[in-house]
NUVO-836491 format. One line per field, with one value per residue (C-alpha): residue in three letters; x, y, z; residue number from 1; chain. Coordinates in steps of 0.001 Angstrom, whole numbers, plus 500000, padded with zeros to 6 digits. Example, Ala and Ser with C-alpha at 12.3 -4.5 7.8 and 13.67 -1.06 7.14 Angstrom:
! NUVO-836491
res: (Ala | Ser);
u: (512300 | 513670);
v: (495500 | 498940);
w: (507800 | 507140);
n: (1 | 2);
chain: (A | A);
END
This chain:
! NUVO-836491
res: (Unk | Unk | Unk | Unk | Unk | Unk | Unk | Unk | Unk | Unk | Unk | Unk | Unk | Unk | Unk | Unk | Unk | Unk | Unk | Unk | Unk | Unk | Unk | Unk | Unk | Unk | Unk | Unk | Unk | Unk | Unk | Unk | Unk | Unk | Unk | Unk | Unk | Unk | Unk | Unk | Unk | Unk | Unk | Unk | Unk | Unk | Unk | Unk | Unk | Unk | Unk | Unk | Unk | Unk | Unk | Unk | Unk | Unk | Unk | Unk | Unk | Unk | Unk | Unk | Unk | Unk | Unk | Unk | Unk | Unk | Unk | Unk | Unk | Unk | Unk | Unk | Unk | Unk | Unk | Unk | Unk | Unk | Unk | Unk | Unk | Unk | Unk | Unk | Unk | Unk | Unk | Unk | Unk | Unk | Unk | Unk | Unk | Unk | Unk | Unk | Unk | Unk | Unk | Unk | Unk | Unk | Unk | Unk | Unk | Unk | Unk | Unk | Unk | Unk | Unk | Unk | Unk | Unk | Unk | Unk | Unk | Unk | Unk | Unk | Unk | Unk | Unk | Unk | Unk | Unk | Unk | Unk | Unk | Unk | Unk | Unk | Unk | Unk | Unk | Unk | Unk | Unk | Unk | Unk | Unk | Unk | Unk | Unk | Unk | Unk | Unk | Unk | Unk | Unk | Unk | Unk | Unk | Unk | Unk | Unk | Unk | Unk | Unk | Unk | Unk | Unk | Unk | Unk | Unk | Unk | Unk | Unk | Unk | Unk | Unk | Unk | Unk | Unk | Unk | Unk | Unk | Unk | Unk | Unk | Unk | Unk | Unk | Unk | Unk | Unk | Unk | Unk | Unk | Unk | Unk | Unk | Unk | Unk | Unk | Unk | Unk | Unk | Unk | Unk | Unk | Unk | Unk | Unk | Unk | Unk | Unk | Unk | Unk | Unk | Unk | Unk | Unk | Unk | Unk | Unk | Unk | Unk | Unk | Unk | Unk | Unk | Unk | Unk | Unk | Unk | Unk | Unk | Unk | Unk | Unk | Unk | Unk | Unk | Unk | Unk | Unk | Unk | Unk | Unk | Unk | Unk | Unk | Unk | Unk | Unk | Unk | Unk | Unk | Unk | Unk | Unk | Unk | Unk | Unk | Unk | Unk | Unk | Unk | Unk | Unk | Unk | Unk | Unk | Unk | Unk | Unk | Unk | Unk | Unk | Unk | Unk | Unk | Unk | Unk | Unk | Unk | Unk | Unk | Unk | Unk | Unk | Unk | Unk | Unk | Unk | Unk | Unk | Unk | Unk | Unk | Unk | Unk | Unk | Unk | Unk | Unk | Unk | Unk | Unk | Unk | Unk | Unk | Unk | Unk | Unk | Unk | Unk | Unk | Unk | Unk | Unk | Unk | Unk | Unk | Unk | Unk | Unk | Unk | Unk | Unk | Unk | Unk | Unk | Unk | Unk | Unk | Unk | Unk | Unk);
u: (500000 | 502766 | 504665 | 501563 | 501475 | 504784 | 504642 | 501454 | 502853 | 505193 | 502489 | 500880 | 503890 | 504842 | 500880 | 501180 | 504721 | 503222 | 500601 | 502987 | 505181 | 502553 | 502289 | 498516 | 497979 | 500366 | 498019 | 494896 | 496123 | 497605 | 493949 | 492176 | 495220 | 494301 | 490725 | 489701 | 490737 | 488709 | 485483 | 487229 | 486944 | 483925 | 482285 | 483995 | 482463 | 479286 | 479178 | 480276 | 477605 | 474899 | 476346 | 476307 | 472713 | 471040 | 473227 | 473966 | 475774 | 472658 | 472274 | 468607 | 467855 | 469760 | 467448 | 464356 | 465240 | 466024 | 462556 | 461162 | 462570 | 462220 | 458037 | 457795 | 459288 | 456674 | 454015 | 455158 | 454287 | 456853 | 458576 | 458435 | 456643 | 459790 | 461432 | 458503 | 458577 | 462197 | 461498 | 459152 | 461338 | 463902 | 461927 | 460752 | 464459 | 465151 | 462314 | 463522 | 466693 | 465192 | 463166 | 465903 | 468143 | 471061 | 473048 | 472885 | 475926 | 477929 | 481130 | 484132 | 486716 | 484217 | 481130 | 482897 | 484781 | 480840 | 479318 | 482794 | 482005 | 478274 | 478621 | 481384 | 480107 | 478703 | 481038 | 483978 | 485235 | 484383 | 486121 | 489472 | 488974 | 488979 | 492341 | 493820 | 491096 | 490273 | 493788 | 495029 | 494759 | 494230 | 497213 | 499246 | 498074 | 498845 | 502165 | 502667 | 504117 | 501463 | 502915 | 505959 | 503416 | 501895 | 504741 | 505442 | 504507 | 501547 | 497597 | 495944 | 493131 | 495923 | 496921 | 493775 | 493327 | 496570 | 495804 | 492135 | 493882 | 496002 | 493348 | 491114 | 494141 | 494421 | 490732 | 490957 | 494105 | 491926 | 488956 | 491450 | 493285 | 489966 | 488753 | 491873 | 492757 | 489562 | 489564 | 493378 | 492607 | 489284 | 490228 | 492849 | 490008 | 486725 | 488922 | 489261 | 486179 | 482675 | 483969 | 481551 | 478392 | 475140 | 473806 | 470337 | 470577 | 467765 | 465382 | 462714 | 461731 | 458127 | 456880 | 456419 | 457003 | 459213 | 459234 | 460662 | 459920 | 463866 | 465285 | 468282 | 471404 | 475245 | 478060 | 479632 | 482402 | 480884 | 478882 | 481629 | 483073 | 479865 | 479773 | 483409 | 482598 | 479792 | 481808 | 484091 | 481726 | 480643 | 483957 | 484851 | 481831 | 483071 | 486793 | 485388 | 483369 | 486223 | 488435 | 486116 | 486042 | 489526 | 490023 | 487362 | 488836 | 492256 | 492380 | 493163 | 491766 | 488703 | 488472 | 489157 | 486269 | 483792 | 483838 | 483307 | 480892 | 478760 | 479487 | 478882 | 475446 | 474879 | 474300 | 472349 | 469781 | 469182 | 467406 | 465046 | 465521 | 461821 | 460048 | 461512 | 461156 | 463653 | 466534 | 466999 | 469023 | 470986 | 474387 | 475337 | 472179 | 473165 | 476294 | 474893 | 474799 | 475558 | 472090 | 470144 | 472270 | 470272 | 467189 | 467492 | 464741 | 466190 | 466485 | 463373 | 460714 | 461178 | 465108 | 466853 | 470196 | 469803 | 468341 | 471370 | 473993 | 472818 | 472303 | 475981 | 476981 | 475834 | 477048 | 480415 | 480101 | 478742 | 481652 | 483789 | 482896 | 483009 | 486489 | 487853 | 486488 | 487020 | 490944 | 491257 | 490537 | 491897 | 494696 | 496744 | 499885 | 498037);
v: (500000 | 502597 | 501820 | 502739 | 506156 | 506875 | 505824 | 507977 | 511031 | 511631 | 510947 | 514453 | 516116 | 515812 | 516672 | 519655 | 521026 | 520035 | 522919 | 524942 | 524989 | 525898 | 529401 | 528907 | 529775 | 533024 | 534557 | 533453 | 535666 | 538485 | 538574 | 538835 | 541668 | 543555 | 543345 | 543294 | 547158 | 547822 | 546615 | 548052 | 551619 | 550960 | 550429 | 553355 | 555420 | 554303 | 555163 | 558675 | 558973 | 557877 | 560212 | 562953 | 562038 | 562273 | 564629 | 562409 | 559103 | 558096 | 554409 | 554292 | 557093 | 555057 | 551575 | 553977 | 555068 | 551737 | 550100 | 553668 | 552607 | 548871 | 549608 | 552501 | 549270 | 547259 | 549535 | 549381 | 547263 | 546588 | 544515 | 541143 | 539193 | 537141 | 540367 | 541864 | 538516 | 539178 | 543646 | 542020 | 540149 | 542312 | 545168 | 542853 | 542063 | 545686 | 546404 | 543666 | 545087 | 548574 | 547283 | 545827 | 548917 | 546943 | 548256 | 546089 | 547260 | 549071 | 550098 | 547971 | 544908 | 541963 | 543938 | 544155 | 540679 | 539538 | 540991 | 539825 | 535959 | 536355 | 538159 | 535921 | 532339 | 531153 | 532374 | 534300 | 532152 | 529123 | 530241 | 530960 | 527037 | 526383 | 527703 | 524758 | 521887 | 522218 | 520270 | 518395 | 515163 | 516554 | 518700 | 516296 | 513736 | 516933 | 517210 | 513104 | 513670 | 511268 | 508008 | 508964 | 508603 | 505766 | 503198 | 503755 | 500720 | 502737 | 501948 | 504773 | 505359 | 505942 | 508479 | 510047 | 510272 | 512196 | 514740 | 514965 | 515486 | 518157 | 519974 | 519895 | 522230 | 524535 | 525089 | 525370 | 528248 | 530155 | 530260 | 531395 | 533597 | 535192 | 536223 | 537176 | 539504 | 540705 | 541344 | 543254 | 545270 | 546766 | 547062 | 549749 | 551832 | 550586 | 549753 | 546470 | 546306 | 544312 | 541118 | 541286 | 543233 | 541310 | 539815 | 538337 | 534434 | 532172 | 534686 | 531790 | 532848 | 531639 | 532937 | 536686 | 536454 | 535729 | 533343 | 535225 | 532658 | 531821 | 534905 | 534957 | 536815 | 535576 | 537531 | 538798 | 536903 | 533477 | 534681 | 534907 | 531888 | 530121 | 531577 | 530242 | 526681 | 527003 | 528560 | 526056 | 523508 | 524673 | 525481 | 521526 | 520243 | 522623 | 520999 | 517781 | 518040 | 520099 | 516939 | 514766 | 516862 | 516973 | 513175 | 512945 | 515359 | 514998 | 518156 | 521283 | 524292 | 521853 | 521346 | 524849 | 526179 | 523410 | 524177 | 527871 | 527878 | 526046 | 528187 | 531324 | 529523 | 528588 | 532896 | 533329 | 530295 | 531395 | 534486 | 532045 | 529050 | 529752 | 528417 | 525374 | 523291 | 520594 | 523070 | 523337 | 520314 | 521512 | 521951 | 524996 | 526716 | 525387 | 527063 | 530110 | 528339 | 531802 | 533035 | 530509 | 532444 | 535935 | 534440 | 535303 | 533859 | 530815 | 530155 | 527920 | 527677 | 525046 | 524626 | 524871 | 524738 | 521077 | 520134 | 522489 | 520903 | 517304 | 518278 | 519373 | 516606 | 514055 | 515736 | 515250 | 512041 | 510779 | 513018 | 511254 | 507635 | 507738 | 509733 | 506845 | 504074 | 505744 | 506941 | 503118 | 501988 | 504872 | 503423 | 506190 | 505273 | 505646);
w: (500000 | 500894 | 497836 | 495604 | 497485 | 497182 | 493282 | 492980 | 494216 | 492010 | 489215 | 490907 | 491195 | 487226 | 486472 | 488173 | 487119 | 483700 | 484369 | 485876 | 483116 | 480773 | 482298 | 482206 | 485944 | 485519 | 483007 | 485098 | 487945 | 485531 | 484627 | 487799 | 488281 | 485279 | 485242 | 489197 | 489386 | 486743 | 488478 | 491381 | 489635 | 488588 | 491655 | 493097 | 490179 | 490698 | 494589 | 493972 | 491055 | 493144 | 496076 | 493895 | 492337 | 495642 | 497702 | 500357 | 501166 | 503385 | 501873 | 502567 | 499869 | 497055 | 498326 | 498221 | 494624 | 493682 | 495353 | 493495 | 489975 | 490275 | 490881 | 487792 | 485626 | 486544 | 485181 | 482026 | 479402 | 476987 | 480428 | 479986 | 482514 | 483665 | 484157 | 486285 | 488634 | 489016 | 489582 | 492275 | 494112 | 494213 | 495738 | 498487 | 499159 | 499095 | 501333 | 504279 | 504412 | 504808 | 507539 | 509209 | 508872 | 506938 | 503959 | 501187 | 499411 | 502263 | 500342 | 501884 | 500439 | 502176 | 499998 | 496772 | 497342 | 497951 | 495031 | 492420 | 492955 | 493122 | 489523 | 487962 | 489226 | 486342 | 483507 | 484609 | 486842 | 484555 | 481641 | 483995 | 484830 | 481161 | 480822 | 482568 | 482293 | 478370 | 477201 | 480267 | 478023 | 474519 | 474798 | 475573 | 472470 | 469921 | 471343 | 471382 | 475225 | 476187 | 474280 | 476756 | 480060 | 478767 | 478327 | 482327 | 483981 | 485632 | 484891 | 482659 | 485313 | 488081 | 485624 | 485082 | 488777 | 489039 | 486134 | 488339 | 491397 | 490507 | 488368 | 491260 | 493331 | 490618 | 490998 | 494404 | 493871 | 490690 | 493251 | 496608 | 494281 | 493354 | 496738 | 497865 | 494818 | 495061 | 498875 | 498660 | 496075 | 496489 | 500194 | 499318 | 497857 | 500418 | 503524 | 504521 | 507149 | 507031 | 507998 | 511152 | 508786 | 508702 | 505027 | 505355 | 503749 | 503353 | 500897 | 498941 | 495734 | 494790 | 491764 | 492012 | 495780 | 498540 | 501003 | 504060 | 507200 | 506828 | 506335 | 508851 | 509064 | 508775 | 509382 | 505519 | 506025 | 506787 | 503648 | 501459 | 501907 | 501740 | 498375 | 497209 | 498258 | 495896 | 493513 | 493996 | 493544 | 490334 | 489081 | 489816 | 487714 | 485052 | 484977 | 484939 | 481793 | 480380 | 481265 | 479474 | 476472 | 477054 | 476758 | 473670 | 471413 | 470236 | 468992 | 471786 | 470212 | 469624 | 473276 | 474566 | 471753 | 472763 | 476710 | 475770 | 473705 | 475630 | 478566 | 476977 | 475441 | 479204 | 479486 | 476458 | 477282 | 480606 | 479626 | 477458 | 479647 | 481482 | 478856 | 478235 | 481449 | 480698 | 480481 | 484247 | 483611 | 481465 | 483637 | 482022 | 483944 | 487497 | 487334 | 489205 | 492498 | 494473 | 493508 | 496175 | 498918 | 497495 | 496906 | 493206 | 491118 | 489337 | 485464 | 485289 | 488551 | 491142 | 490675 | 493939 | 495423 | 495808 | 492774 | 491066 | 493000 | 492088 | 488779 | 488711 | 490413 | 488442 | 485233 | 486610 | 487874 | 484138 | 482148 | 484747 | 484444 | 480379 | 480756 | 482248 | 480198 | 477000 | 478047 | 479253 | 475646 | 473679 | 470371 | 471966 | 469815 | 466254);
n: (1 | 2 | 3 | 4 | 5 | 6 | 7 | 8 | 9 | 10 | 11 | 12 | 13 | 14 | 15 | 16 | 17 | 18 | 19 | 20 | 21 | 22 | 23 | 24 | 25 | 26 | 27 | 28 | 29 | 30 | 31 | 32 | 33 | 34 | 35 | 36 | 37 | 38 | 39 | 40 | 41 | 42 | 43 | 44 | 45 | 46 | 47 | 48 | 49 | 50 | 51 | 52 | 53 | 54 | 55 | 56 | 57 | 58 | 59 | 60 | 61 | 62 | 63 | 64 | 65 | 66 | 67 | 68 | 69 | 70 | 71 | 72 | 73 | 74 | 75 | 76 | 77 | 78 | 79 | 80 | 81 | 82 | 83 | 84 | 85 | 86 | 87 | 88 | 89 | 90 | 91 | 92 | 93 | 94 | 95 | 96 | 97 | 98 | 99 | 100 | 101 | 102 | 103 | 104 | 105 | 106 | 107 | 108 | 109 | 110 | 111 | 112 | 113 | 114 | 115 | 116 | 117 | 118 | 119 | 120 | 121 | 122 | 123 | 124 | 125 | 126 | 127 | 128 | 129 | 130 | 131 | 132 | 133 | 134 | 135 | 136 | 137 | 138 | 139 | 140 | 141 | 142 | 143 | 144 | 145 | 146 | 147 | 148 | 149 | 150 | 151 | 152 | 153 | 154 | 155 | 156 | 157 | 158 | 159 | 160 | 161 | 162 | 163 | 164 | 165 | 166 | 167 | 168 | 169 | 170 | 171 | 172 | 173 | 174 | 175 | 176 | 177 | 178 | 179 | 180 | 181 | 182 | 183 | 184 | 185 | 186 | 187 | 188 | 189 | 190 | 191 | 192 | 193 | 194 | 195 | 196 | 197 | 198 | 199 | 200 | 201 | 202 | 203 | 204 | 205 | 206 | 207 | 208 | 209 | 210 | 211 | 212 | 213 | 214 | 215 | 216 | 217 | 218 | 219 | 220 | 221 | 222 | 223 | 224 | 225 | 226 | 227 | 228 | 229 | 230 | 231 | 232 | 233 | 234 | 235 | 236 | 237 | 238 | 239 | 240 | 241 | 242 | 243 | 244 | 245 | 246 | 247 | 248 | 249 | 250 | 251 | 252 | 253 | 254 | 255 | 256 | 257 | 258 | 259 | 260 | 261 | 262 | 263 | 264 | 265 | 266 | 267 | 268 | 269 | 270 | 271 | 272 | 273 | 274 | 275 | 276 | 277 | 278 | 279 | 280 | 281 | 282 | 283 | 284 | 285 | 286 | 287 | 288 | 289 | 290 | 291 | 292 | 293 | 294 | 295 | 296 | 297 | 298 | 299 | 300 | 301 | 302 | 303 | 304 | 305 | 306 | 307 | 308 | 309 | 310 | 311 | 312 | 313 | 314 | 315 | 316 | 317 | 318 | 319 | 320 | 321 | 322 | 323 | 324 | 325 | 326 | 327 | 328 | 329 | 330 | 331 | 332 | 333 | 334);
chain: (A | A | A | A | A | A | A | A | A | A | A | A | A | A | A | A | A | A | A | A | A | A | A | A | A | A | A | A | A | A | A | A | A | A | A | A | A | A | A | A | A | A | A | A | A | A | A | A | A | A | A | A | A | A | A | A | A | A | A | A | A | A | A | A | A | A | A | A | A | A | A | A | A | A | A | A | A | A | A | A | A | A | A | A | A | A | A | A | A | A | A | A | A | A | A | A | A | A | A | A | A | A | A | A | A | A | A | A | A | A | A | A | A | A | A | A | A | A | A | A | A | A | A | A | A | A | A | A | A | A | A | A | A | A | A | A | A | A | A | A | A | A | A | A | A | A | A | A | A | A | A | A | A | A | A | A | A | A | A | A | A | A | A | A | A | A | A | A | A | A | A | A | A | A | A | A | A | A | A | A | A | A | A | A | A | A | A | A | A | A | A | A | A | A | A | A | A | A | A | A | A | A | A | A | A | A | A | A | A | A | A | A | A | A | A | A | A | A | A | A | A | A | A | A | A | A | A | A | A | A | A | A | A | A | A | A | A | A | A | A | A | A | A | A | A | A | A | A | A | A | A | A | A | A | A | A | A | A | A | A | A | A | A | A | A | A | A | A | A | A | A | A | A | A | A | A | A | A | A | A | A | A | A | A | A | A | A | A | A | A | A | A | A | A | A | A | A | A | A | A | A | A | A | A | A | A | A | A | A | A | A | A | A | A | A | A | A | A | A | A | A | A | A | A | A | A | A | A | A | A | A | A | A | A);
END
């Protein structure tokens, strides 16, 4: 048994200098480095418009306009209806934190950090993954390094498991890197308080209402990491279907275009996705995961953070199982 774990670990080791080496991960973070201060500046734009619109930085005016806007949009006609269930629910969310005499939005590194993954769960964040998952094996076949792997007297499924293993700690670092780029950055402008501020969890979405017998607050910080495990979560079902396009397609750029579009199609159906029932399980529309934590009306009605998790999870679990039998009878040296 020991001399398997020894002779495994090595097998991680070389998988992940192998990623190393490509530089992939380097770009990833000079990404989140170039574009996080943009948002950054951004945000800080808009809290100086909005202080300048209403001549004061009293939050409750800027929730009053918003409640004020959100219910003129739902007189109107040319709204679609999907958009006036989701007006509604937002104003009733608005409302309870009125009530309770909580800002939403209160400008700090924990808010913005809060607000980065909640917006970039279900693509941003995804298509970083794809930058290391999409050629893990079909890179490897275009370059023919992989004839080299396979005439080590090690199974193909052990190997699998290694490439798995270490693409599963690069998720893990894109994820951690994006908090904590997030968090450092947008501290210098916000400060780097509201840790301890109160977010209200637990909001149901029923049609155009909202279910508000579990409404309970959690500290922002608890929040935010309850939102990177889900991100996490769905980050790891996107690597694994991006692994077993990965091991399908011998072709990179064929890999690498396949997992994006059908990411980017993920965004485009969901605006649609209410009128065709059986989309919701579609995994590309339970990427969003974040959203239950808001109490965000979901793509289709009746999806929930369960059902989207187990959807997820059992899209991995499939792309999985027919990655390894299809890599274990692969003509790899044709």
């Amino acid at each position: 048994m020991r001399e398997d774990t020894v002779g495994f670990l090595p097998l991680v080791k070389n998988e992940t200098l192998k990623i190393l080496l490509k530089k992939r991960f380097l770009v990833i973070l000079l990404v989140l480095v170039v574009l996080i201060p943009v948002f950054v500046y951004a945000q800080f734009k808009t809290v100086r418009e909005r202080e300048k619109q209403f001549g004061t930085d009293d939050w409750r005016v800027a929730v009053q306009q918003q409640i004020y806007d959100l219910t003129n949009r739902l007189g109107s006609a040319r709204v679609p209806e999907e958009w006036k269930r989701a007006y509604r629910v937002q104003i009733q969310k608005l409302q309870y934190y009125l009530d309770h005499d909580v800002n939403p939005a209160s400008p700090s590194g924990v808010t913005f950090t809060r607000q980065f993954l909640s917006e970039s769960a279900s693509m941003f964040i995804p298509l970083l993954v794809l930058a290391v998952a999409s050629d893990l094996v079909s890179g490897e076949r275009s370059l023919g390094t992989i004839k080299l792997l396979l005439v080590r007297p090690v199974s193909r499924s052990r190997i699998l498991v290694a490439k798995l293993i270490a693409l599963a700690l690069f998720v893990s670092l894109i994820v951690l890197a994006s908090v904590a780029l997030s968090y450092l950055i947008a501290g210098a402008v916000f400060g780097y308080g509201g840790w301890d501020m109160p977010v209200f969890t637990g909001f149901a979405a029923s049609g155009a209402d909202v279910d508000l017998s579990r409404v309970h607050a959690v500290s922002q910080g608890v929040y935010v990491w309850m939102q990177a495990g889900l991100v996490w979560y769905a980050a790891m079902s996107v690597a694994c279907l991006a692994f077993f396009v990965s091991v399908l397609v011998r072709s990179t750029a064929a890999s690498i275009v396949i997992m994006m579009a059908s990411v980017i199609a993920g965004m485009i159906l969901m605006n649609m996705a209410d009128a065709w029932k059986s989309s919701k399980y579609l995994f590309i529309l339970n990427l969003d995961l974040p959203r239950y934590l808001s109490g965000a009306l979901p793509p289709v009605e009746g999806m929930t953070l369960p059902f989207s998790m187990a959807v997820l999870g059992l899209w991995s679990l499939a792309a999985l199982a027919i990655s390894f039998i299809v890599f274990s009878k692969q003509d790899i040296f044709n």
